[in-house]
N, CA, C and O atoms as CSV, one atom per row, in Angstrom:
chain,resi,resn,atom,element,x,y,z
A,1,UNK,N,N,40.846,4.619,-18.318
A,1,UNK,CA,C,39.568,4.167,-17.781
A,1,UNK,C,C,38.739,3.520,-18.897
A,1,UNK,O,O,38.616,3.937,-20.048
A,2,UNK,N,N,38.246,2.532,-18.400
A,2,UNK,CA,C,37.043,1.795,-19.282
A,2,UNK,C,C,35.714,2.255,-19.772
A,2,UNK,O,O,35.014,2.816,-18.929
A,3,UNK,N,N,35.189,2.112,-21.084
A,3,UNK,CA,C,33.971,2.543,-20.683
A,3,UNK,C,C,32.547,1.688,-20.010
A,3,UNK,O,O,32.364,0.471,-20.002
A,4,UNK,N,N,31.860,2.515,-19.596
A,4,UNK,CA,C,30.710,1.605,-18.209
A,4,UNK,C,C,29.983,0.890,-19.521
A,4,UNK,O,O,29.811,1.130,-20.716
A,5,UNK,N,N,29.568,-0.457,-18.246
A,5,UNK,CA,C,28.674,-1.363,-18.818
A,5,UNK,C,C,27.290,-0.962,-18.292
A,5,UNK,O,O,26.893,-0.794,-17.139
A,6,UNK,N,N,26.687,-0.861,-19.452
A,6,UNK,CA,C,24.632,-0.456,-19.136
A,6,UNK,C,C,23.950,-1.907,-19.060
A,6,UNK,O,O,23.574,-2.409,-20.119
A,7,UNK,N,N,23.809,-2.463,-18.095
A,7,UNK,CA,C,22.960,-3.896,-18.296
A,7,UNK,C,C,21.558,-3.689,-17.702
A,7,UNK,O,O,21.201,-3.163,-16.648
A,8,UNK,N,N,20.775,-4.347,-18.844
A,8,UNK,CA,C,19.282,-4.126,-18.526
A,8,UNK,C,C,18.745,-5.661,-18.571
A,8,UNK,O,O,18.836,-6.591,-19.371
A,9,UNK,N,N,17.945,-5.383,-16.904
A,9,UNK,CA,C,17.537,-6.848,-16.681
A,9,UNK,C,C,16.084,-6.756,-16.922
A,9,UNK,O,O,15.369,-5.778,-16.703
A,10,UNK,N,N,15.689,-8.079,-17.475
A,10,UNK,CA,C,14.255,-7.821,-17.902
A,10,UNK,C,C,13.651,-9.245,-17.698
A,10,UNK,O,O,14.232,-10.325,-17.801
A,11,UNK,N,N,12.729,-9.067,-17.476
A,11,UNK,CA,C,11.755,-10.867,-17.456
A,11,UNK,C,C,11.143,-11.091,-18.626
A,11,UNK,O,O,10.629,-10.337,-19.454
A,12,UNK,N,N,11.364,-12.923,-18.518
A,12,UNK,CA,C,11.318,-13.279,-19.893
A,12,UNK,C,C,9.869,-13.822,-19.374
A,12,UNK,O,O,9.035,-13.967,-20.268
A,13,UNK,N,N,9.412,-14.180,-17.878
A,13,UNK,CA,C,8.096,-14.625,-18.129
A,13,UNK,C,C,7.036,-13.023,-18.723
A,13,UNK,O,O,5.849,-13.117,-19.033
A,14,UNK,N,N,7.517,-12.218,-18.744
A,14,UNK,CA,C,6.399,-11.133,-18.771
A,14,UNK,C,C,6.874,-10.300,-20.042
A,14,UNK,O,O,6.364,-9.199,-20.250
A,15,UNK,N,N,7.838,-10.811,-20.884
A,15,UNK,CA,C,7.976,-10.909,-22.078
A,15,UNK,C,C,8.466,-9.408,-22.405
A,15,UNK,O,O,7.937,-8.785,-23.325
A,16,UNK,N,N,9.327,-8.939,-21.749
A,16,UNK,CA,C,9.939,-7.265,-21.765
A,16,UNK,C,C,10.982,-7.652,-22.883
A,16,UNK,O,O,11.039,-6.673,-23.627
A,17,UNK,N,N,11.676,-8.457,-23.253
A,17,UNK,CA,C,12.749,-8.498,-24.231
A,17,UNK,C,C,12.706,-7.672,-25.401
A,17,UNK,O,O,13.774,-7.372,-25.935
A,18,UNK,N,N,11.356,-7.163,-25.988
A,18,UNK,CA,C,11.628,-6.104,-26.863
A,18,UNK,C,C,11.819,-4.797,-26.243
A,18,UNK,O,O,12.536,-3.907,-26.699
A,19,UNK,N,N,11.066,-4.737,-25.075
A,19,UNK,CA,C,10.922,-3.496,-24.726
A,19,UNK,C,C,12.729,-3.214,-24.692
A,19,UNK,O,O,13.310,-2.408,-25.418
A,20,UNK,N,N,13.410,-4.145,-23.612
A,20,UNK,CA,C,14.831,-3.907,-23.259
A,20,UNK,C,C,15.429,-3.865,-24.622
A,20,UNK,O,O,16.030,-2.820,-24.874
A,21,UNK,N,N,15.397,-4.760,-25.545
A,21,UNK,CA,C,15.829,-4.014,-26.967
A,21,UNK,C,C,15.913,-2.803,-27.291
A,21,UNK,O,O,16.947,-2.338,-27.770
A,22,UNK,N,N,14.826,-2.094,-27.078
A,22,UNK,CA,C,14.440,-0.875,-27.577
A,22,UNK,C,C,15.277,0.051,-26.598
A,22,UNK,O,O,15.435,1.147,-27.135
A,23,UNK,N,N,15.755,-0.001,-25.581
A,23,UNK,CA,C,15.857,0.868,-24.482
A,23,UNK,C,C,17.933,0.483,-24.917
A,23,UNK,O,O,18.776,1.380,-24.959
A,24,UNK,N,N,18.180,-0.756,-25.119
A,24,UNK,CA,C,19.271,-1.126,-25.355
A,24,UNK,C,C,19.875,0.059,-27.047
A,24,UNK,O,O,20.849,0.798,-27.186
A,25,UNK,N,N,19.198,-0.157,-27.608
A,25,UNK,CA,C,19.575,0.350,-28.872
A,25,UNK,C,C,19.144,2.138,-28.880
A,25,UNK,O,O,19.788,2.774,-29.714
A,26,UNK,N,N,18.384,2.759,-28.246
A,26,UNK,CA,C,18.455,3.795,-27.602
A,26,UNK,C,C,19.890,4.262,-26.853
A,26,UNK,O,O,20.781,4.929,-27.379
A,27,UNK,N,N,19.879,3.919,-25.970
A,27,UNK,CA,C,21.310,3.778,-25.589
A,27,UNK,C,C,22.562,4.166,-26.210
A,27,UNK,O,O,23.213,5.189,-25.994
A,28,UNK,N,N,22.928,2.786,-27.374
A,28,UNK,CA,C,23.585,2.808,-28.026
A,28,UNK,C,C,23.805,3.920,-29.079
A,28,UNK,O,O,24.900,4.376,-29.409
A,29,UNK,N,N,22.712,4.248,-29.508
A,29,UNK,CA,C,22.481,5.432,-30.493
A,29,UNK,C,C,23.146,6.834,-29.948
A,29,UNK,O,O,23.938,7.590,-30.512
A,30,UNK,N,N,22.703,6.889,-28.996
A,30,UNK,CA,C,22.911,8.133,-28.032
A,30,UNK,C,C,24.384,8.176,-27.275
A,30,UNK,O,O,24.806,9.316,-27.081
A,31,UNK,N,N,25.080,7.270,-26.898
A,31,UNK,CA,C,26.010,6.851,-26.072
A,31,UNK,C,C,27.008,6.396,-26.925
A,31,UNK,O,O,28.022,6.110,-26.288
A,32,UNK,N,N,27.132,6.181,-28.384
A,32,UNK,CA,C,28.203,5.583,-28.931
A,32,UNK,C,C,29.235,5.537,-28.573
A,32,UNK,O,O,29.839,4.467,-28.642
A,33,UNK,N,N,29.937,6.854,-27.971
A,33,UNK,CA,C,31.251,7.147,-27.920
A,33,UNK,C,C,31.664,6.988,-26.443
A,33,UNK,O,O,32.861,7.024,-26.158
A,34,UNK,N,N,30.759,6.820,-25.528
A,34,UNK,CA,C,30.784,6.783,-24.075
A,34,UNK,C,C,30.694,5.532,-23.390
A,34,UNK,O,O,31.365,5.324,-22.379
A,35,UNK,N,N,29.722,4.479,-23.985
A,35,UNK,CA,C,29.332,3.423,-23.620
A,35,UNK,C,C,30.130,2.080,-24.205
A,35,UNK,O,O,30.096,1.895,-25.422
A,36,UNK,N,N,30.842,1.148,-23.357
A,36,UNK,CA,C,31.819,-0.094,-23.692
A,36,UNK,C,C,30.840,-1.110,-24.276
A,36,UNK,O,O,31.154,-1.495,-25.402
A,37,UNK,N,N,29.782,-1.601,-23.788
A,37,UNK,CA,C,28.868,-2.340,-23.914
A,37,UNK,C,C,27.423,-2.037,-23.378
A,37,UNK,O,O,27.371,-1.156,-22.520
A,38,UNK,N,N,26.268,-2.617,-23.743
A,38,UNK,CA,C,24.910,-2.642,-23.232
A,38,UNK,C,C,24.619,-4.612,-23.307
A,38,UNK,O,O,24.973,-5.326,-24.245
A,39,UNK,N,N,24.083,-4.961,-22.361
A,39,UNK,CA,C,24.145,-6.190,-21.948
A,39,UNK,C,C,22.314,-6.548,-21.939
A,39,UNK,O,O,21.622,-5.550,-21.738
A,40,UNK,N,N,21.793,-7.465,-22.078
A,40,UNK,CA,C,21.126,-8.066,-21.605
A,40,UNK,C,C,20.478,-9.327,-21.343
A,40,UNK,O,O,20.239,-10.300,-22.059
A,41,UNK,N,N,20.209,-8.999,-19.875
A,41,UNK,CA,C,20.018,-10.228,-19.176
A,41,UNK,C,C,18.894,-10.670,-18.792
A,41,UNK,O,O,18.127,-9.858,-18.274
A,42,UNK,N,N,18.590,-11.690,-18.894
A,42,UNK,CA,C,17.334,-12.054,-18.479
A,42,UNK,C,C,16.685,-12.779,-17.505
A,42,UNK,O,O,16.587,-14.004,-17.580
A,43,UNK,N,N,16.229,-12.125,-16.590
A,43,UNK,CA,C,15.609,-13.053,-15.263
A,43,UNK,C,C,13.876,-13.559,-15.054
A,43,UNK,O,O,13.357,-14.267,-15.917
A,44,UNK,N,N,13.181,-13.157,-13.963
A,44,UNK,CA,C,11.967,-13.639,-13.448
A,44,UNK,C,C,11.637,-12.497,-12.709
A,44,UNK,O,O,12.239,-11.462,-12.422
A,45,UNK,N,N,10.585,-12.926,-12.488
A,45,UNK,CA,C,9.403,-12.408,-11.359
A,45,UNK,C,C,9.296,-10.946,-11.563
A,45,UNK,O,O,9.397,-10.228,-10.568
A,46,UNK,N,N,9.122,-10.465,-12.614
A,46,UNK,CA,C,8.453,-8.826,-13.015
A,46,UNK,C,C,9.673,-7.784,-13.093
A,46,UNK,O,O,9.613,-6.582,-13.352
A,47,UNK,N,N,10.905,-8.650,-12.770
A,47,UNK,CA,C,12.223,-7.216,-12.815
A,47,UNK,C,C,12.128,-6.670,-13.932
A,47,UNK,O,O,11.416,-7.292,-14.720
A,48,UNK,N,N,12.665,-5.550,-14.382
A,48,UNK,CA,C,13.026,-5.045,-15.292
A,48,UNK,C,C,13.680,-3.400,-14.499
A,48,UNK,O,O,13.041,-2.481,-13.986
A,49,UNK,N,N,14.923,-3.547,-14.660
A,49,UNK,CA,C,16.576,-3.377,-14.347
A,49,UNK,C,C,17.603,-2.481,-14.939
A,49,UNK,O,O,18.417,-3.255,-15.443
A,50,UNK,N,N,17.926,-1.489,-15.109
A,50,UNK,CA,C,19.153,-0.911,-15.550
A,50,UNK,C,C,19.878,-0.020,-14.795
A,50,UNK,O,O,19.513,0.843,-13.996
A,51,UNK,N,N,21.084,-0.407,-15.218
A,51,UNK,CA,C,21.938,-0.724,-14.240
A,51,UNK,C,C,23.399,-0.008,-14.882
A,51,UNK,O,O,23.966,-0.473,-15.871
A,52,UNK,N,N,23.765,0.907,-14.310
A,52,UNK,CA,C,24.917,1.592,-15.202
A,52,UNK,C,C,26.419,1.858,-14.524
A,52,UNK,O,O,26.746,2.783,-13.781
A,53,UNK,N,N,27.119,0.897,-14.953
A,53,UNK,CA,C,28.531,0.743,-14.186
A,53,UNK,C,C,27.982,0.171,-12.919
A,53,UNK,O,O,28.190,0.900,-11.949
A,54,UNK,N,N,27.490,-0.671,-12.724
A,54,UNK,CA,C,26.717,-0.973,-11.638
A,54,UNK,C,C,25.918,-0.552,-10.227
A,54,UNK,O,O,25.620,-1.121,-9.176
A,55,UNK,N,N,25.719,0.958,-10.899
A,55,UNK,CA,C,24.934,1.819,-10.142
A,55,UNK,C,C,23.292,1.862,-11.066
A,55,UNK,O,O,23.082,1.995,-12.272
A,56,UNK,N,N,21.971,1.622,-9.467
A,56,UNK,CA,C,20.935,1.241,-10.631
A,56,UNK,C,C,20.240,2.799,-10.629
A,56,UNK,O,O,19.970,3.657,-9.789
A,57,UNK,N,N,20.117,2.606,-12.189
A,57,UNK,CA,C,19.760,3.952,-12.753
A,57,UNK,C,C,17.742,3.572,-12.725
A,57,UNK,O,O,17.006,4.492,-12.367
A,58,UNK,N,N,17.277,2.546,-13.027
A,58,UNK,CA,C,15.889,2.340,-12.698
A,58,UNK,C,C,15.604,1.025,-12.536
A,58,UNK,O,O,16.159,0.118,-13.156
A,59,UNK,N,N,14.550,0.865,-11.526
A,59,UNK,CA,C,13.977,-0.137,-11.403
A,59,UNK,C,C,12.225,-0.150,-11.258
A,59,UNK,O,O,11.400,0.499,-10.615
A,60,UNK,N,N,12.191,-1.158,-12.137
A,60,UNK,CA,C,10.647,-0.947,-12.463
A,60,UNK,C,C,9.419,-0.888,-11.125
A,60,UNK,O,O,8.376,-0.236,-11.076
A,61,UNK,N,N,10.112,-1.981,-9.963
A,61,UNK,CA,C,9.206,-1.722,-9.414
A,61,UNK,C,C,9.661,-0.482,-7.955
A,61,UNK,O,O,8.891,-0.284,-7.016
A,62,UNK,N,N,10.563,-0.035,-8.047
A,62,UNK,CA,C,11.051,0.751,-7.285
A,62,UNK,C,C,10.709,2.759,-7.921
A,62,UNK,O,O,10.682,3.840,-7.333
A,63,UNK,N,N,10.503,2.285,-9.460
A,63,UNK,CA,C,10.642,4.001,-9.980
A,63,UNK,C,C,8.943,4.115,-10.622
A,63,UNK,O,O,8.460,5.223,-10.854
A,64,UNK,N,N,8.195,2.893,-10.845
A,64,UNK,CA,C,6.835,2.819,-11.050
A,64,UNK,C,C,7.076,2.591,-12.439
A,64,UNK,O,O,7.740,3.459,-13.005
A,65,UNK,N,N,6.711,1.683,-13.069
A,65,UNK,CA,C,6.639,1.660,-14.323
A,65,UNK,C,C,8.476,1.367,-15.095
A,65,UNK,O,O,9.617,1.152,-14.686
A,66,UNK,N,N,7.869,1.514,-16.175
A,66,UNK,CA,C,8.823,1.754,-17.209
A,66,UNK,C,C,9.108,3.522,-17.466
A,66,UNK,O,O,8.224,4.373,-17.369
A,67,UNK,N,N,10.545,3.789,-17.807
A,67,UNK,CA,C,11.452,4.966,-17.834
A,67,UNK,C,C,10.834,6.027,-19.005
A,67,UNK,O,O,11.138,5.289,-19.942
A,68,UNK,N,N,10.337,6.941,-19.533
A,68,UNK,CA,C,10.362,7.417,-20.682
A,68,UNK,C,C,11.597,7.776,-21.219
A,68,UNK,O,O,12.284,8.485,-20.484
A,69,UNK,N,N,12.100,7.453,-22.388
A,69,UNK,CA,C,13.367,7.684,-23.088
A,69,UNK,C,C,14.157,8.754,-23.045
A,69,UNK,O,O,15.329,8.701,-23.416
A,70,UNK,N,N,13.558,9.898,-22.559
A,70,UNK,CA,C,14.295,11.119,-22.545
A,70,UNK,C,C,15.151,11.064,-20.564
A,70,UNK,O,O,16.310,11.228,-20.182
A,71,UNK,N,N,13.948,10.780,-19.875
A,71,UNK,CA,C,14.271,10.750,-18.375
A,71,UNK,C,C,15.608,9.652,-18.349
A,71,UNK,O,O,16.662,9.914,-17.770
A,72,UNK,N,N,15.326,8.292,-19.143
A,72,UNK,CA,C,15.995,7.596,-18.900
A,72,UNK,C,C,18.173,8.009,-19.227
A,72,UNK,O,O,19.227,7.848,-18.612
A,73,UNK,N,N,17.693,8.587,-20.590
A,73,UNK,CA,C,19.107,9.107,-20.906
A,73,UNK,C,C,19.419,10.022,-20.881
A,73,UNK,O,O,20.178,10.444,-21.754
A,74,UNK,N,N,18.779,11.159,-19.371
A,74,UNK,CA,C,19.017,12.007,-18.762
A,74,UNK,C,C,20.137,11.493,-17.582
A,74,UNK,O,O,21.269,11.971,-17.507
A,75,UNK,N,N,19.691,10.589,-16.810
A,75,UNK,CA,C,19.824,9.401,-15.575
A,75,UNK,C,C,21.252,8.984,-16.067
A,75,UNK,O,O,22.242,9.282,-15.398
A,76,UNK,N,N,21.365,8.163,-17.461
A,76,UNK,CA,C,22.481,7.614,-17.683
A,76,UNK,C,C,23.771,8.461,-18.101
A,76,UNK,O,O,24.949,8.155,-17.914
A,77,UNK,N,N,23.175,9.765,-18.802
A,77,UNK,CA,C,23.944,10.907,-18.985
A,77,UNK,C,C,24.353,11.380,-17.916
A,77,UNK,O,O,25.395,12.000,-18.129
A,78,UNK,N,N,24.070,11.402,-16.914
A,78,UNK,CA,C,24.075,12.133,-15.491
A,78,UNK,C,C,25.621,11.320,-14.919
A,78,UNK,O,O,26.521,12.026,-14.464
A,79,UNK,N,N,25.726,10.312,-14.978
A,79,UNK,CA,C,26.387,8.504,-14.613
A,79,UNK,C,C,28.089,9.169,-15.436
A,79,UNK,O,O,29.237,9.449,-15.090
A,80,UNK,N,N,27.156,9.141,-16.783
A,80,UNK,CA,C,28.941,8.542,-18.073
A,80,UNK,C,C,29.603,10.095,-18.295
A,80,UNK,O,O,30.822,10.267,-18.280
A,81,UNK,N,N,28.737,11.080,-18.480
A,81,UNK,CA,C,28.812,11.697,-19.826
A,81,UNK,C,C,28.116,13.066,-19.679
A,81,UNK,O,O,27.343,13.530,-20.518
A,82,UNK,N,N,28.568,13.826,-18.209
A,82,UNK,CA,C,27.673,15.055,-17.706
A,82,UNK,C,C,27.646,16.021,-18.467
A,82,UNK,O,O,26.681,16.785,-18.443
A,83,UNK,N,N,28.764,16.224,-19.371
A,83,UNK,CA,C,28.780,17.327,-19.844
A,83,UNK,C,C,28.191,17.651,-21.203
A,83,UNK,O,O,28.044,18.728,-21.780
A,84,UNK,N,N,27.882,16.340,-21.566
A,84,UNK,CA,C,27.087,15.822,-23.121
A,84,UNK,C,C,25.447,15.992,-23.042
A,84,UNK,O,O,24.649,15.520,-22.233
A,85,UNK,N,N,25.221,16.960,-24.340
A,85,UNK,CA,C,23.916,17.905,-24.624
A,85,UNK,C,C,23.244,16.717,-24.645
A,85,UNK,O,O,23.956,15.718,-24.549
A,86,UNK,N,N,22.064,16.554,-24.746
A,86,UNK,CA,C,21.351,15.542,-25.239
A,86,UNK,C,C,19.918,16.560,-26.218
A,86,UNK,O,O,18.727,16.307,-26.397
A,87,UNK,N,N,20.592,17.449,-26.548
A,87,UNK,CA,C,19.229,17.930,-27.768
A,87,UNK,C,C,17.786,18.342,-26.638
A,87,UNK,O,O,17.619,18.862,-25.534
A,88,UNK,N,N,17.038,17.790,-27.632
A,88,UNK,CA,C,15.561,17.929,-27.045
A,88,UNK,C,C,15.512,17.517,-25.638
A,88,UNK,O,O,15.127,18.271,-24.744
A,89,UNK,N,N,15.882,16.387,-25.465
A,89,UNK,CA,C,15.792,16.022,-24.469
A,89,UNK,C,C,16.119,16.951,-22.849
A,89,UNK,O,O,15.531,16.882,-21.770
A,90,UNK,N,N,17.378,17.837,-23.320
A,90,UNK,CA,C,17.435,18.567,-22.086
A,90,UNK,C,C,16.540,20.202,-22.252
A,90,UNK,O,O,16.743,21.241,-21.623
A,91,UNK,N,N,15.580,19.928,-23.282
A,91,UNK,CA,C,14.700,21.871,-22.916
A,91,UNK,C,C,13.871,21.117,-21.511
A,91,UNK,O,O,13.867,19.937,-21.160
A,92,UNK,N,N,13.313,22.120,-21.006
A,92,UNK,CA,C,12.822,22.025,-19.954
A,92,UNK,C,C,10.982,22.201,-20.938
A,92,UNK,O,O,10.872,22.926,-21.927
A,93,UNK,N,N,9.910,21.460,-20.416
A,93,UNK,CA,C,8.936,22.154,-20.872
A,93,UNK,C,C,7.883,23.086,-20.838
A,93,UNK,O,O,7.040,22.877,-19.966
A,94,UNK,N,N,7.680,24.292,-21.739
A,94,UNK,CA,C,7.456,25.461,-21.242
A,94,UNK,C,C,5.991,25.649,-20.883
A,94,UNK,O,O,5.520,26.730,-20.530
A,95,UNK,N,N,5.274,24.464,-21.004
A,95,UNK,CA,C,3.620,24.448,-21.104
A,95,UNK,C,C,3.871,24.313,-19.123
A,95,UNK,O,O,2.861,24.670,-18.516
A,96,UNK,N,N,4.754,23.976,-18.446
A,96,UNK,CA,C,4.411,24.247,-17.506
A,96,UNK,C,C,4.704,25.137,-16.389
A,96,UNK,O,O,4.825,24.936,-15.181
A,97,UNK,N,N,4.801,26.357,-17.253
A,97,UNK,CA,C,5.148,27.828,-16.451
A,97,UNK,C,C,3.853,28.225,-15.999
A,97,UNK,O,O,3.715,29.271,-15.364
């Protein structure tokens, strides 16, 4: 089996290309050993897109906003790589017991 492609679509009129950088190289950091490629593409009209093995993991105007980094490579962990810790990211937080 191959490993999945993460493609993140982003608009170039509304100028997300760093943001998707940032979310791209996140990714990568975290996913080295799991992930074949991270792609990005660039479209119009406010998308911003990711998309994992071609199942969409968020969409901006469908999930509200932009992803926070931990939720997001919870989502993609969930997809590649279930059984892989992700550290901090998976404590639960205790301020809201």
């Amino acid at each position: 089996m191959t490993e999945p492609r993460i493609v993140i679509t982003y608009c170039t009129q509304c100028k997300w290309l760093l943001r998707a950088q940032w979310y791209a190289g996140e990714l990568l950091t975290t996913f080295a050993d799991e992930v074949g490629e991270v792609a990005l593409a660039p479209s119009t009209g406010g998308v911003f897109r990711i998309d994992v093995a071609g199942e969409p993991v968020w969409n901006r105007k469908r999930d509200g906003g932009f992803p926070e980094i931990t939720d997001l490579k919870r989502r993609v962990r969930d997809l590649i790589a279930p059984e892989k810790s992700l550290g901090h990211a998976d404590r639960v937080d205790q301020s809201e017991d």
